[in-house]
N, C-alpha and C positions, 0 to 999 in steps of 0.2 A: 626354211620350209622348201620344197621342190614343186616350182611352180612347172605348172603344164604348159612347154613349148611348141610342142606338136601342130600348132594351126598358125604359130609366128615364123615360120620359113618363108621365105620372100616367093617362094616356087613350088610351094604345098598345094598338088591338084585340089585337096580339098577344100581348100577356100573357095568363096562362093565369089564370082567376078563377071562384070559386065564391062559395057564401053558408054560414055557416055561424051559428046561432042568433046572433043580435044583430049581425052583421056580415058585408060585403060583405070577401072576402079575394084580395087580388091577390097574386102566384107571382111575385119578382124575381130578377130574376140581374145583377149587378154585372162588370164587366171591370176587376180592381184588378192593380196592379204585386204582383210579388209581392215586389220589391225597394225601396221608395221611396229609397233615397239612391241607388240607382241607374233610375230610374226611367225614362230614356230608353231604355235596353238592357235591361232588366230584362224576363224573359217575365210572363207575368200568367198571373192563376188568377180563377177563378169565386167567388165569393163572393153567399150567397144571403139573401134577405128576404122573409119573407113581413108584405105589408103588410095593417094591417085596418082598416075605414072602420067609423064606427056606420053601419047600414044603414039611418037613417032621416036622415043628414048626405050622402048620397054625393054631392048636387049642391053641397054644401061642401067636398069633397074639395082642389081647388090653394087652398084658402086656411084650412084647419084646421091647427094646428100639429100637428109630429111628437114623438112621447114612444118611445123608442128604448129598448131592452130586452135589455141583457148578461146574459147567462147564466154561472152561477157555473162553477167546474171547475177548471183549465183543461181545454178539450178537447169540452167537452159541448156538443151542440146543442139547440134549446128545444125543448120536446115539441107534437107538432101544439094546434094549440087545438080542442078541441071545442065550444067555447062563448066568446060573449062576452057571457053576460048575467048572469056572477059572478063575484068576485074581482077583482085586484086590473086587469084590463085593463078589465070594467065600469066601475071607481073611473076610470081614465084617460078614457073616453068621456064620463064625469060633467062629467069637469073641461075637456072641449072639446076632447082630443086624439085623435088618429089613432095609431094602434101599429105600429111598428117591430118584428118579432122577428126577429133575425139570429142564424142557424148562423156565429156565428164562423169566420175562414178556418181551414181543416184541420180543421172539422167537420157533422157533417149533411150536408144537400147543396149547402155551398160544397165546394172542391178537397176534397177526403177525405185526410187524413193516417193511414194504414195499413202494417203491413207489405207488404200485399200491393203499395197503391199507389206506396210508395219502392222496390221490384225494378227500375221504369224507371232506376235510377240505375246509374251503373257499378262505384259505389266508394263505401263507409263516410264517406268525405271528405266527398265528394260529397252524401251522405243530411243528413251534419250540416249543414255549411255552407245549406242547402236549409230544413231546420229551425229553425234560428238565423232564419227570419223569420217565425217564429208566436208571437209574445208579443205583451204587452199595446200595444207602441210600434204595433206594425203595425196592431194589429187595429183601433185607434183612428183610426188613419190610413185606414181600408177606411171604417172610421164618417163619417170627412169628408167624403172620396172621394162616400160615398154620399148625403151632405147635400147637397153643391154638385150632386150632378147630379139629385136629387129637388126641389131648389128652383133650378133653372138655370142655377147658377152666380154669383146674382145677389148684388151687394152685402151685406154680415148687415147687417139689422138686426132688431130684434123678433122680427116675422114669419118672417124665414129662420133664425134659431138654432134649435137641437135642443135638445131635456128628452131627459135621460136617467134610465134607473134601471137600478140592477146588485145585483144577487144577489152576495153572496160574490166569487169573483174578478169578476164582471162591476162591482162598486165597485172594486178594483183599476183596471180599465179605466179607468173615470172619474175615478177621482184623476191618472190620465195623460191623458189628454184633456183634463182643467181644465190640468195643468201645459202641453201644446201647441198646446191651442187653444182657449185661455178663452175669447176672446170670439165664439166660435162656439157657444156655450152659453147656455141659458137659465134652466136648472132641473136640479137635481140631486138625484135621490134614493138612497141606499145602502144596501142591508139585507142587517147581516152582512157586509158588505167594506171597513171602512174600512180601509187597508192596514195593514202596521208599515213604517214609514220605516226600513230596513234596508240592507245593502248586500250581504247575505247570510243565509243561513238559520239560524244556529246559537241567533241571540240568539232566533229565534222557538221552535225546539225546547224551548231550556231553559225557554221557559213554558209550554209548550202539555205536556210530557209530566206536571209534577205534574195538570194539568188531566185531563190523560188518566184518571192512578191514581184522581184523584176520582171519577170516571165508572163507573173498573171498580169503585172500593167501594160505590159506591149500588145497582150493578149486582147486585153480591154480597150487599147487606142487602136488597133485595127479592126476590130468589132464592138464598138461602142453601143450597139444596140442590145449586146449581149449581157450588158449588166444587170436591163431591167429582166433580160429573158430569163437568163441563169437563175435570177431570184425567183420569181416564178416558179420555174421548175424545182424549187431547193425547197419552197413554201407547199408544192404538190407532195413533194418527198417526205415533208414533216410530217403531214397531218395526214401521210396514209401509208400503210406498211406496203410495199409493193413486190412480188415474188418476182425471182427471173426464172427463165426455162429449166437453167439446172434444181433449180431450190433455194439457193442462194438468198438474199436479202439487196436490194435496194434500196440500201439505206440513204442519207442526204450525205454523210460520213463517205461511206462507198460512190457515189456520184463525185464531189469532192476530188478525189483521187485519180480522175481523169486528168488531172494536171499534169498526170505522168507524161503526158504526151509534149508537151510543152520543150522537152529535152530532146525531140528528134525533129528533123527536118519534116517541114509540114506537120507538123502536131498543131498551130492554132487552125490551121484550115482541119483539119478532122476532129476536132474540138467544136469548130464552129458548126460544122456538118452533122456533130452529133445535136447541140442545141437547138439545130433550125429543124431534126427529126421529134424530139421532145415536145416540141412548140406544134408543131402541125397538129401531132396527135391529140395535144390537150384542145388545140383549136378546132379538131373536127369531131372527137369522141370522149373529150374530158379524162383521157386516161391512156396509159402507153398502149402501144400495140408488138405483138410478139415479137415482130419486124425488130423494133428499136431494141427492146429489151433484148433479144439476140444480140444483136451490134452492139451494146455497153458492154454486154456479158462477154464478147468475144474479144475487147479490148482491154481487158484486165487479165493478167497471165497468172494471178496465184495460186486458181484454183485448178490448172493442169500442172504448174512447176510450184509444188508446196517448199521446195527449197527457198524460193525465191521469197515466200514469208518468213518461214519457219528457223531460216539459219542468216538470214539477210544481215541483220546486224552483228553477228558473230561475226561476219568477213572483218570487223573493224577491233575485232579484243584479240587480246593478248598478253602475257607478261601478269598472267592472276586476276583480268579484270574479266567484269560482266556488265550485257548491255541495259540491263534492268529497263526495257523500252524507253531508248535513252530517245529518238523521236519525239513522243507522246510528251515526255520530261520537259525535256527543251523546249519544244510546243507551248507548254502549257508554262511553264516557270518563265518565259522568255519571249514567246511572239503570239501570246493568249487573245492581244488586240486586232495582232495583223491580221491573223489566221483565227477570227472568232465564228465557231460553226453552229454555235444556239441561236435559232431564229428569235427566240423571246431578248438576246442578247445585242443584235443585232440594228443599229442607227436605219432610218429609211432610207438613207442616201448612200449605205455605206455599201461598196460592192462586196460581192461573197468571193474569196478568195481559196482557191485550188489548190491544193498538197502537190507534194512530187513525189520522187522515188523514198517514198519513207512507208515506215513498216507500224502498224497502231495494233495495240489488244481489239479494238472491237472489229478485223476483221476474223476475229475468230469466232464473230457470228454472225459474220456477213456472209463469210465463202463460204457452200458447203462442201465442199474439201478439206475445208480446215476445220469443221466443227469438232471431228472427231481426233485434231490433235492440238486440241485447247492446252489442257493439260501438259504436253510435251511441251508446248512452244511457253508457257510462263515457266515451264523451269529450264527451259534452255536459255531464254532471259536472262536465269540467274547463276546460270552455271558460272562457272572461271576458267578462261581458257589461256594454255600455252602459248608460248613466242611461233609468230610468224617470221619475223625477221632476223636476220644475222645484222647488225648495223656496223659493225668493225669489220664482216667480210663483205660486205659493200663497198666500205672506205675504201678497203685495200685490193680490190677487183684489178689484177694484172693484166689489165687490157692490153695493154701493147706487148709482152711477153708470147701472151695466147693469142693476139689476135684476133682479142673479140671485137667484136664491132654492136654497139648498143647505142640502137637511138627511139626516141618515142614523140609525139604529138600529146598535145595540151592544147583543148579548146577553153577562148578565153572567157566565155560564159557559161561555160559546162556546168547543166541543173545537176548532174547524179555523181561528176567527181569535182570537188574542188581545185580548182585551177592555182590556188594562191599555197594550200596543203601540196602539192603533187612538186611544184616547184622547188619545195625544201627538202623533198624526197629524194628527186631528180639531182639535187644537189651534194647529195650523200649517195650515188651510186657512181664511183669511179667510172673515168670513162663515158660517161652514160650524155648523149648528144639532144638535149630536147629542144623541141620546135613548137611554139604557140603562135597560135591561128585564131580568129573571128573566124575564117573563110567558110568551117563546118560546124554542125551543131556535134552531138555526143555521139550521134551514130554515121560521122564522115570516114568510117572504111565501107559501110554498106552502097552509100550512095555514090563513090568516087574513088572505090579502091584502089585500082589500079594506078592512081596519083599519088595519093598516099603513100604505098608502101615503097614506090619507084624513088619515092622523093628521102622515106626514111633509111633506103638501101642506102645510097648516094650522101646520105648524110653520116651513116652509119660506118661509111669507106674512107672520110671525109673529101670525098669528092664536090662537097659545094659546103659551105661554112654559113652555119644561121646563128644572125647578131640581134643578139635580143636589144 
């Protein structure tokens, strides 16, 4: 098909361009298939970049290299930049590159994946089969798409390959990327997402939920008062159906699920922050206040990025498998005592234990964002989905031929990627230099970028050698 190039000229007045502290930032929009195996007939969607220049490089701009920027999730789009003169896109401008940050397709403002936006469709069928092309295969495929038409189209070598770095699923990505288009690569950095070479979800559950329990007992030895509170709160939760602002449901299930927090730096203090708001309210008006219920509602991200429910565990199948809410499975066949969430179930001494980054059916009638794609999300459950990986063109990754350079980070008690799966991953990618740390939780490029990624170049170059 003949995509539309017309707005990917590096020097097109019409782009829409500002300056923001240490950077000139151009506003791109992409005309990607939205189907590549069908790509001649296939309609297309929008898919968006905002590009950033050091602002003191800009008449370097067609001949600085690009370093391209996945955003973890799935589902999330990157947050505006306010600045380029800290953290880890500073560390990029250091090291001579130009920045890439892409709203992944079906989020931000590339095509928007919404409730509201799937009503165009006729039929539940319809919605899924539509959604089946928002994983990691496509989104990499958008990442090429946008390579070839920011550098011309022209022959790779060197100069035309892309550096990438991914956040959490955004390393997902680029383990797929390396397996479909290695030598369209030059540089690869991963922090927090080296995948688990999996073919489905279940084997990742069963590590990540003792991970999980870990999490809730440190949680409980630094806030030991929180045991009896949490119950409390989870006993007000049973015996009364509670709305939030959007409509939603505050369920004890949905409460629960704050555990998510647990996986970033400072989550048991804003966990605890949230308990000791719960607590006041019942203790001065027996019942929440719009206040608090705003703050839960605003710390759970499903019902603005439905990807992040609705395709969450796909990110893990491949190879003909489905995830048949492998969470909820494992949960229940496997850690039904650790994680037991029936009050009438439940020992008087026993503390109530917290979920994490895991995906359950009954938020499809918690969120209301998600009510209206019940239906889509248990048959995307069951769908079967294609190879993400090339595992023989990882092996054989001619690193030192091409001169890639590939290193990644692995936190050693990481709640949302398995650190002991990533390992074996890491281990099957040629070349590929990883580094594990206690030092960050799973969001240490937010808090510490510029360390991070300084430390993965360097490792990447092998200018400093890490002994496991």
């Amino acid at each position: 098909m003949q995509l539309n190039t017309t707005l990917h000229c590096l020097d097109d007045p019409a782009t829409e361009s500002y300056v923001i502290p240490g950077a000139k930032v151009f506003e791109r929009y992409f005309d990607c298939p939205l189907d590549y195996a069908n790509s001649e007939d296939s309609k297309t969607i929008k898919v968006f970049v905002r590009h950033l220049v050091p602002i003191d490089k800009l008449q370097q701009m067609k001949s600085l290299p690009f370093l391209l920027y996945l955003q973890g999730g799935p589902g999330f789009e990157v947050a505006f930049p306010g600045s380029a003169q800290s953290g880890w896109i500073k560390v990029a401008f250091d090291h001579g590159f130009q920045v890439l940050l892409l709203d992944q397709r079906g989020t931000g403002l590339s095509t928007p994946v919404s409730a509201a936006s799937l009503e165009s469709f006729k039929s539940d069928e319809e919605k899924v089969a539509y959604l089946t092309h928002f994983r990691a295969d496509s989104i990499v495929r958008d990442c090429e798409t946008i390579r070839l038409a920011l550098t011309d189209n022209r022959s790779i070598n060197e100069e035309q390959r892309i550096s990438l770095l991914g956040q959490s699923f955004g390393g997902f990505c680029i383990t797929t990327y390396l397996s479909l288009f290695p030598k369209s690569i030059h540089k690869a950095y991963i922090t927090g997402g080296v995948p688990p070479m999996v073919d489905n979800p279940d084997a990742v559950y069963r590590a990540l939920y003792p991970r999980i329990l870990k999490k809730n007992k440190l949680y409980y030895k630094k806030y030991p008062q929180d045991v009896a509170k949490v119950r409390r709160i989870y006993e007000y939760l049973w015996n009364n159906k509670i709305e939030l602002p959007n409509g939603g449901t505050l369920s004890p299930r949905r409460f629960l699920q704050l555990g998510i927090l647990f996986g970033g730096s400072g989550g048991y203090d804003t966990l605890h922050d949230t308990v000791t708001l719960c607590i006041s309210d019942l203790d001065n008006i027996n019942k929440f206040t719009y206040r608090t219920l705003n703050h839960i509602q605003q710390l759970q991200s499903w019902d603005t990025n439905v990807i992040y429910c609705i395709l969450h565990e796909a990110i893990y199948c491949q190879n003909q498998q489905a995830s048949r809410w492998s969470a909820e499975r494992i949960l229940n066949d496997e850690f039904s005592t650790e994680f037991e969430w029936r009050l009438d179930q439940l020992q008087s001494d026993q503390p109530i234990h917290f979920t994490g980054e895991t995906i359950y059916p009954f938020m499809l009638d918690d969120f209301a964002e998600l009510r209206p794609l019940a239906t889509v999300a248990h048959q995307l459950a069951e769908h079967k989905w294609s190879a993400l990986y090339d595992i023989p063109t990882l092996n054989t990754l001619d690193s030192a031929d091409q001169k890639m350079e590939l290193a990644g980070v692995s936190y050693f008690d990481d709640m949302y990627v398995d650190r002991e799966l990533s390992e074996y991953t890491a281990s099957q990618i040629n070349g590929f230099q990883q580094y594990i740390t206690n030092q960050y939780a799973h969001n240490g490029v937010r808090v510490d970028g510029d360390n991070i990624l300084n430390y993965l170049i360097k490792l990447g170059r092998g200018d400093v050698a890490y002994d496991r």
